[in-house]
N, C-alpha and C positions, 0 to 999 in steps of 0.2 A: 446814887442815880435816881431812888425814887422820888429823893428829895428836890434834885435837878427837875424833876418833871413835875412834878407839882408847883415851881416855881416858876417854870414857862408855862404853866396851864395858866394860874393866876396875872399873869403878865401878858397874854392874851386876853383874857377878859376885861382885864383894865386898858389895853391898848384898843381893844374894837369898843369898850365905852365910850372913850377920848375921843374918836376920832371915825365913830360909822360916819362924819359927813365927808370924809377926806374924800379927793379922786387920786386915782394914781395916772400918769397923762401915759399911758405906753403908746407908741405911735407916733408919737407928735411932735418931735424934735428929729433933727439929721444930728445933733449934736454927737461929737463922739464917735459916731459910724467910719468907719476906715476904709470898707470895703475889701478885706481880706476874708479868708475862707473859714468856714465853720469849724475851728479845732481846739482840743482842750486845751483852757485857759488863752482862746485867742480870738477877737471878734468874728463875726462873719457879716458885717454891714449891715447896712439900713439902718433905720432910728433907733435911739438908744432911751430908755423909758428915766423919766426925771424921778428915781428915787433915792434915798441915802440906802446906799449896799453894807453900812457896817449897821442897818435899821434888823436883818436876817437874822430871824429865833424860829429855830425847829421848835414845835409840841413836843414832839416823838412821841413814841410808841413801844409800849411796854414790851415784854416779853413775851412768846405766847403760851398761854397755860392749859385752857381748855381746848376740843380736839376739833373743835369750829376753828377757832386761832391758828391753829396750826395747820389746818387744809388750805387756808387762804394767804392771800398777799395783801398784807397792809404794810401802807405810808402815811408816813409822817405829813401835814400840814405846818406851813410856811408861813409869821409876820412878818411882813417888808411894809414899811412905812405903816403900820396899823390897818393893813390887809391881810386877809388869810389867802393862802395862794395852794393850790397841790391840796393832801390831805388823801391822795388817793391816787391808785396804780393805774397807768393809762396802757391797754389791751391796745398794740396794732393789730397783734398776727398771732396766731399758736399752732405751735406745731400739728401738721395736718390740716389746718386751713385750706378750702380747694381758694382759690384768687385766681380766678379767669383759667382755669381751667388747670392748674397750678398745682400741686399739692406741695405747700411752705416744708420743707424738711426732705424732700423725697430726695433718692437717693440713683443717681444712673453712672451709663459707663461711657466706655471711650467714643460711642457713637453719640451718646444722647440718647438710647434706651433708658426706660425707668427696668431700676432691678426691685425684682419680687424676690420674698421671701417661696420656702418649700409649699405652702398655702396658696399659693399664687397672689397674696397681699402684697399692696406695694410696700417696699421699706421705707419707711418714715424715720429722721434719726429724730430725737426728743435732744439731742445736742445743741442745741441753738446755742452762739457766742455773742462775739461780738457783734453790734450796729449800731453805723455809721449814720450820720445826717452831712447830706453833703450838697449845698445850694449849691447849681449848675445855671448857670442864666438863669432864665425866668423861671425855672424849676428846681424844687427837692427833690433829692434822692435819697434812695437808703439804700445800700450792702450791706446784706446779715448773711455770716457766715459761719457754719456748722465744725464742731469738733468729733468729726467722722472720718470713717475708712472707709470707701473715700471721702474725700472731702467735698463738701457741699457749700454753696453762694446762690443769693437770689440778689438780684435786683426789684428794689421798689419805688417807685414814684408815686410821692407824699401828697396828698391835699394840705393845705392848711390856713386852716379859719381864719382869715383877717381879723376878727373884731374879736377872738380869743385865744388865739395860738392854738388851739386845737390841733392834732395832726390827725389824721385816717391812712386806707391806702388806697390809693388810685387804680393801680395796675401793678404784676410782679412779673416776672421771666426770670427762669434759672441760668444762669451764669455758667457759657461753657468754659469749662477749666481744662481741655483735650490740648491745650498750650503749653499749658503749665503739667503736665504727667498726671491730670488729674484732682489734686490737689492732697494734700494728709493733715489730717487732726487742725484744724484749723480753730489756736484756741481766741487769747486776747490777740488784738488790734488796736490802732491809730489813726486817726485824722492826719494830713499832714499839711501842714500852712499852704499848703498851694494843691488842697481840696482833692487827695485822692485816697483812697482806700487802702492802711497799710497791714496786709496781714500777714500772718504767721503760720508756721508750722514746728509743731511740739512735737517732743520726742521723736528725735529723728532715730530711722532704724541705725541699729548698730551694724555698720557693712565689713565688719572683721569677722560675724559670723552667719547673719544676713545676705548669704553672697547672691544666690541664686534662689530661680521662685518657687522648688522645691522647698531650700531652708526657711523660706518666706510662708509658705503652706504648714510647715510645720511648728509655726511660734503662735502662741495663740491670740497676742497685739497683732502681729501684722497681717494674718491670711485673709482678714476683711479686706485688704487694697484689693488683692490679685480678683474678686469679682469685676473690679474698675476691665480687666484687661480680656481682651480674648485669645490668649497667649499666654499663662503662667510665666513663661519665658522673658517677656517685656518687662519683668522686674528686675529694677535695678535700683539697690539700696539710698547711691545719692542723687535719685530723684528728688529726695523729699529732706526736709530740716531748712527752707529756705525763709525771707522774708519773698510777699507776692506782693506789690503794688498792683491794684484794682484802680483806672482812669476808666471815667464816666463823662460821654458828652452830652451835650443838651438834648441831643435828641436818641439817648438812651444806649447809643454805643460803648461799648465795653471792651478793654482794650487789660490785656493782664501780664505782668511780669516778674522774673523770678530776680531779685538781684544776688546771684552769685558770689558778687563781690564785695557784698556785706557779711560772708561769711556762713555757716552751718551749723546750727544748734539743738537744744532743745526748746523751740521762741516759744514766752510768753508773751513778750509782745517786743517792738521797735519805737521808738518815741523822737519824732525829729523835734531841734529846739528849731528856738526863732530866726537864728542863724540862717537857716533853711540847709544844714550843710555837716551836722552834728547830731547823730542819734544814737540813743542809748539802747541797749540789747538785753535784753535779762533772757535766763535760761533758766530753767526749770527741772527740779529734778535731784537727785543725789549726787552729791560732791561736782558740782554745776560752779561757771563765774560770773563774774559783769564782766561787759565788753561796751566798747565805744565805738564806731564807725565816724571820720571826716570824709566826706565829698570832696570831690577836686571840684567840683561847679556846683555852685548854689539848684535848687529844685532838680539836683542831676545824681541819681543813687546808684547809678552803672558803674561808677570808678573812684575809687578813694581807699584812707588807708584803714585798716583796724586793728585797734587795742584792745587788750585785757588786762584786768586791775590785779594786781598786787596788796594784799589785806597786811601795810605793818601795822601792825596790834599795839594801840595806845592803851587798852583797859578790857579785864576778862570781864568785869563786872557787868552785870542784866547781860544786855544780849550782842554787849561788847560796843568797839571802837578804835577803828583805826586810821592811821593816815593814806593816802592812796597812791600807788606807784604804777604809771601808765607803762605796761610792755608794747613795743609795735612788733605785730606780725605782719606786717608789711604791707604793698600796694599789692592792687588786681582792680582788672575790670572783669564785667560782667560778661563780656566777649568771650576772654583769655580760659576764664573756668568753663567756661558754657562746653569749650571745644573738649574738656575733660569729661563732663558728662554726660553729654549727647554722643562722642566720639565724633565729631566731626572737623573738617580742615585740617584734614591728614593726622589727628591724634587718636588713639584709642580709647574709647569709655576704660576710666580709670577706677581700678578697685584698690581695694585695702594694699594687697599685697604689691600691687604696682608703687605707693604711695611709702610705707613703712617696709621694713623687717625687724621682725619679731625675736626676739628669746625666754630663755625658760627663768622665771628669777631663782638667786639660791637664796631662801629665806626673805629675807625684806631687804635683799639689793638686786641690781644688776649686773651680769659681766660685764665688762671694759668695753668703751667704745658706745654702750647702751644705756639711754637715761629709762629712769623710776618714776611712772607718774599713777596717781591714782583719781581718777578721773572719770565722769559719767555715770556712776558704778557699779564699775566695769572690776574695781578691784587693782591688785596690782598690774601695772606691763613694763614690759621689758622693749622700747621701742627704739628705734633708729631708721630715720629718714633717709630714703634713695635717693642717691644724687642727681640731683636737678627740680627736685619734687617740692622745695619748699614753696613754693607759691602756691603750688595745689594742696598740701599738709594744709596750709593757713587756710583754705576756705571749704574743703571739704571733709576738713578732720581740725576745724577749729577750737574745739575744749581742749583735746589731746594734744594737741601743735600747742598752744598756748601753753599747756601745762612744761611739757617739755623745755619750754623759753624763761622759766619761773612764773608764771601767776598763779595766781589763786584758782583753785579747784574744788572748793570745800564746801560753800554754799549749801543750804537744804532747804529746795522748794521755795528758789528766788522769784518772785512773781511781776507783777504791776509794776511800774515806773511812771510818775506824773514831774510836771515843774510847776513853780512856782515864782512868778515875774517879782511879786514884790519884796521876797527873801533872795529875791537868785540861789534855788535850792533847788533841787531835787528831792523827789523821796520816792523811796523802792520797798515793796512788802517784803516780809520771809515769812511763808507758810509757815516754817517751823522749824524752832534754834536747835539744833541737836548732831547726831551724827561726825560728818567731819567736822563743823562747829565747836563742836568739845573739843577741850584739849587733848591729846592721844587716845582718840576714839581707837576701841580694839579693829575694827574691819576699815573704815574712811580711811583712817589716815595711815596704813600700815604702809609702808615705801612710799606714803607722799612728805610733804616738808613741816606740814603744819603749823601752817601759816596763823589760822584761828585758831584760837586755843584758848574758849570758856569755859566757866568752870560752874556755871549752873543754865543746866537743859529746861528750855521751854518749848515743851512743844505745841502750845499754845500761839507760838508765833508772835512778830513782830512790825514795824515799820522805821525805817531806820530814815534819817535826813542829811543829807551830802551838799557840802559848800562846792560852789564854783567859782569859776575864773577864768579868764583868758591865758590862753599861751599860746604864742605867736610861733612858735616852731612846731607845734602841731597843728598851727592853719583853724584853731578853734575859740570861741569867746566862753563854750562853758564847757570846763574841764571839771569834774568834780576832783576834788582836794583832799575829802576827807570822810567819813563814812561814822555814824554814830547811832543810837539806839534814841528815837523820840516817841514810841508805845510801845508799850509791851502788854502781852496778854496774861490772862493772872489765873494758872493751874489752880486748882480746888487740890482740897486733903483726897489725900490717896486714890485719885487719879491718878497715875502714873505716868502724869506728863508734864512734871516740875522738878527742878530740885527748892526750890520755894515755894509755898502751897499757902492756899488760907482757905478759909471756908467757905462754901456755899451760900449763895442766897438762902436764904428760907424760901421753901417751895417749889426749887429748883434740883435739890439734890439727884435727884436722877436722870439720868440720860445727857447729863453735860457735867465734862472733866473740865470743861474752862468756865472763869465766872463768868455768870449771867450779865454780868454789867461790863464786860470789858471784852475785847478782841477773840475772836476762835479763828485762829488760822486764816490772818488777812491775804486776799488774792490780790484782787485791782484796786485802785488809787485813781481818785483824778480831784486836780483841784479846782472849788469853782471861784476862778476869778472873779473880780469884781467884789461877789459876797464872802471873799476871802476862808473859805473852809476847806479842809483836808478830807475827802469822802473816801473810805473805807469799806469795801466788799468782803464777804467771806468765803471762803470755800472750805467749809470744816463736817467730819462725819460724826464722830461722839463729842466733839469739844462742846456744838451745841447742838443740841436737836433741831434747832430750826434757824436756818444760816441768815445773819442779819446784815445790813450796809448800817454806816455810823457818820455821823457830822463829828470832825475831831475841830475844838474852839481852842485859835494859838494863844488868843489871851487867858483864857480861864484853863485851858488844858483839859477840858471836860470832854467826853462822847457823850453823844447823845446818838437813840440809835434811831434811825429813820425811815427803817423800810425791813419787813421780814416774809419768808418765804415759807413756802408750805412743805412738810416733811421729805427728808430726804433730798431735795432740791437746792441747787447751787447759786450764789448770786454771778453772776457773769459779766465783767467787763461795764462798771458803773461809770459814764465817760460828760463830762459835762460840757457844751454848748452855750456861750457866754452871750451869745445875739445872732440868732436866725432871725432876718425880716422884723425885728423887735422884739422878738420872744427869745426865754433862755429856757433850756431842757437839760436835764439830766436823764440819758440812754440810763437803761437797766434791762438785763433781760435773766430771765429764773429759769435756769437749767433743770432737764430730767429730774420733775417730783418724782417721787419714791423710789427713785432711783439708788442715790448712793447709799440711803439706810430706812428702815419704817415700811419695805418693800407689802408684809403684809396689812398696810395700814392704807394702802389702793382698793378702791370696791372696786376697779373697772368699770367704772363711770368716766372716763376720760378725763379724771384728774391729773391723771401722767402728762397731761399732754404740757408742753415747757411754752414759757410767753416771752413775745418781745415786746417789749413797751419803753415807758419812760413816765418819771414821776415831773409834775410841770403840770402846763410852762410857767415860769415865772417872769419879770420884770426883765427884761434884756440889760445888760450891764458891759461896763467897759473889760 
């Protein structure tokens, strides 16, 4: 890698020799502008800047070593046509910002009260995720949206400098989510081709023992919501596990929805393709699936059917491969469920026990009549669906209804999903190979089927790339096909998170069990078009001390890393922007420093406090 980087140093210096008299024309052409919405790997209009896109070579930027390095946020600087672009992290907002009277992060309830802590301080979450850029007429916007109990959305309206893509913020208002039951854990997000705000909800409560807001008060994930409510009572487990579309009008309206009928998970995020009518679902979490949703109408998420994938196992070897078998857990609209969760139009708010019955396993089966799933992990059950219940099983106990139907449950810590137009590919992160993963893991796969079955653990993680296709009986043009291992991250000597290890950088041997040069527990993915690269997040606690994003090169197979965060802080939902108004952006935002580890390495100087920004802007591209 050092050597990778010493050779884009020199290859910078010879390209701005060659060529300080060059201009680059951004602005100055309509050529290429399509006039579609701001979404990864998708234009969003206006002029498209005259440069050669296969011209893009990161510097990068080393690892960080000294404890300057490591407090701070550096990026990587960008050649496109023998100009330097970027080079550095662009600050909109951090948490606790006041903005127009605002505090960025703050955290309220079902009236739109701000909640205080016992101090009487307001609560501020340092969670910051996902944001969004979302051109609305003659205006940007931005929705950034918090991984909180409850869940937290601001809306922001952008400036942005004509004669250098600059962004600022204008104005901000918090997003009432009293529509949606408030909102939960709200992690990754999507752009969606027809510019609205597609987010998530992670870890949904488990409502088999979750029932009431008693059990709710007594779990120590969930009794943060029940602040949201002025009723402990009002909790109700399948409020939450939803995707929420977020629609923005030009004149800053705000309109939010739960689509029910895309099913119940633990979302890391939802990814529509170009179709406008096909999106992918990753869940997150222990012995978790992939899942698909098709639209019955194009830009229409209310109704359509949803699958989960089937892992047949072509190869245990690195982090495996297999072919992909689509299960349908059938139709629903967002209506038909809505009446199960709300209790409304004469149905009753539907619990576990309305939905399934349960038995006792004896050893690693079920009695008769009762399937075996190990799923969520939750462990073994012993389940059987009440007659009449499957439509509701499929979308408000979708891992478990899936499992039971045959798919894949095994998954660990499925993250990020990006496409890619000119491979027709997919790619999807795995935090970390292990677990149901391995072949007859002792706890994962005890009563499940085990489907995955490797036979060397990395918990270093991976990114895996999935071929599509059309198939006309599921009403889709990209079905993925097949599922393969294209990075792997590279465990250190005794570490304890390989069964293949090598050594250490020099200089690095502490406080990181994955190489310094290679992957710690990839999250989000997004590819930037045009400049044709694979960008790579991390969210890792000892792999590396200091969580880095990566430019993966499909011709040379190199990373190169491009942006790293300050201790204990998380990279969050790296999302790229192919052409705003002639400029191209890649969203970044750095989760709770000292948060996940280095906790006494905070002076209480407001380091803690999390950024949203974006590294840019660059040349707009097609």
């Amino acid at each position: 890698m050092m050597e990778l980087l010493q050779k884009n140093t020199l290859y910078k210096a010879i390209i701005l020799a060659m060529t300080s008299s060059m201009l680059i024309a951004c602005g100055a052409s309509d050529d290429g502008a399509d006039g579609t919405p701001g979404t990864d790997g998708k234009s969003a209009g206006g002029p498209v800047s005259v440069v050669d896109p296969t011209s893009l070579v990161f510097s990068g930027v080393s690892a960080p070593k000294t404890d300057a390095e490591k407090r701070t946020v550096m990026a990587s600087d960008a050649i496109i046509d023998g100009k330097v672009y970027g080079g550095a992290y662009k600050t909109l907002v951090r948490s606790g910002d006041d903005v127009n009277g605002i505090y960025f992060g703050q955290l309220i309830d079902q009236s739109g009260s701000v909640l205080k802590a016992d101090d009487g301080s307001i609560k501020i979450s340092d969670s910051n995720e996902f944001t969004s850029l979302l051109p609305i007429g003659n205006k940007l916007f931005s929705v950034s949206q918090f991984e909180s109990k409850p869940g937290a959305m601001f809306l922001m309206e952008l400036n942005q400098d004509k004669s250098n893509g600059e962004l600022s913020v204008k104005n901000m208002s918090q997003i009432d989510q009293s529509g949606v039951d408030g909102g939960w854990v709200h992690c990754a997000a999507s752009v969606t081709p027809w510019t609205t705000h597609l987010a998530s909800e992670e870890y949904e409560p488990n409502a088999r023992s979750l029932v009431t807001g008693t059990d709710a008060q007594s779990d120590g994930y969930t009794k943060g919501m029940l602040d949201y409510y002025t009723d402990i009572n009002q909790w109700n487990p399948y409020y939450y596990g939803w995707n929420i579309e977020v629609a923005v009008t030009e004149g800053a309206d705000v309109t939010s929805t739960k689509h029910y009928a895309m099913g119940r998970l633990a979302f890391e995020l939802s990814y529509v393709m170009p179709d406008n009518k096909t999106a992918y679902m990753t869940d997150d979490g222990t012995n978790v699936g992939l899942y698909m949703f098709v639209a019955d109408t194009a830009k229409d998420l209310s109704a359509g059917t949803t699958y989960a994938a089937k892992w047949n196992q072509t190869s245990a070897e690195g982090i495996g491969a297999a072919d992909l078998e689509w299960i349908s857990l059938g139709h629903a609209t967002d209506a038909e469920i809505q009446d199960y969760v709300k209790g409304t139009n004469g149905k009753s708010m539907a619990t576990f026990a309305d939905i399934f019955t349960t038995a006792d396993p004896v050893g690693s089966t079920c009695p008769d009549t009762f399937t075996a799933i190990n799923a969520g992990g939750k462990g073994l059950e012993c389940l059987k669906v009440n007659d009449g219940m499957e439509t509701v099983a499929s979308r408000l106990e979708t891992r478990r209804y899936a499992a039971m139907l045959g798919a894949t449950t095994e998954f660990r810590k499925e993250e990020g999903v990006t496409f890619d137009a000119k491979r027709n590919k997919l790619f999807v992160a795995m935090s970390s190979v292990e677990k149901g993963m391995m072949d007859d893991d002792s706890s994962s796969d005890f009563g499940g089927p085990n489907h995955i079955a490797l036979t060397e653990m990395n918990k270093c993680g991976g990114v895996y790339e999935l071929d599509l296709a059309a198939n006309a009986g599921m009403g889709s043009e990209f079905v993925a096909q097949n599922m393969k291992g294209l990075i792997a991250g590279r465990p250190v000597d005794g570490s304890g998170y390989g069964t293949t290890t090598e050594p250490q950088a020099v200089g690095y041997e502490n406080g990181n069990k994955c190489h310094i040069d290679g992957l710690s527990n990839p999250d989000n993915v997004t590819y930037m078009s045009g400049y044709d690269k694979l960008i790579v997040g991390e969210d890792t606690g000892s792999g590396h001390q200091n969580d880095a994003i990566w430019a993966y090169d499909f011709s040379t197979q190199d990373l190169v890393r491009i942006q790293t965060t300050p201790y204990g802080a998380e990279t969050t939902s790296p999302y790229w922007y192919p052409n705003i108004n002639g400029w191209a952006y890649m969203m970044s935002v750095v989760q709770h420093p000292y948060g996940e580890s280095d906790r006494d390495e905070n002076t209480g100087a407001g380091e803690a406090r999390a950024y949203t920004g974006y590294v840019g802007p660059f040349p707009a591209v097609n």
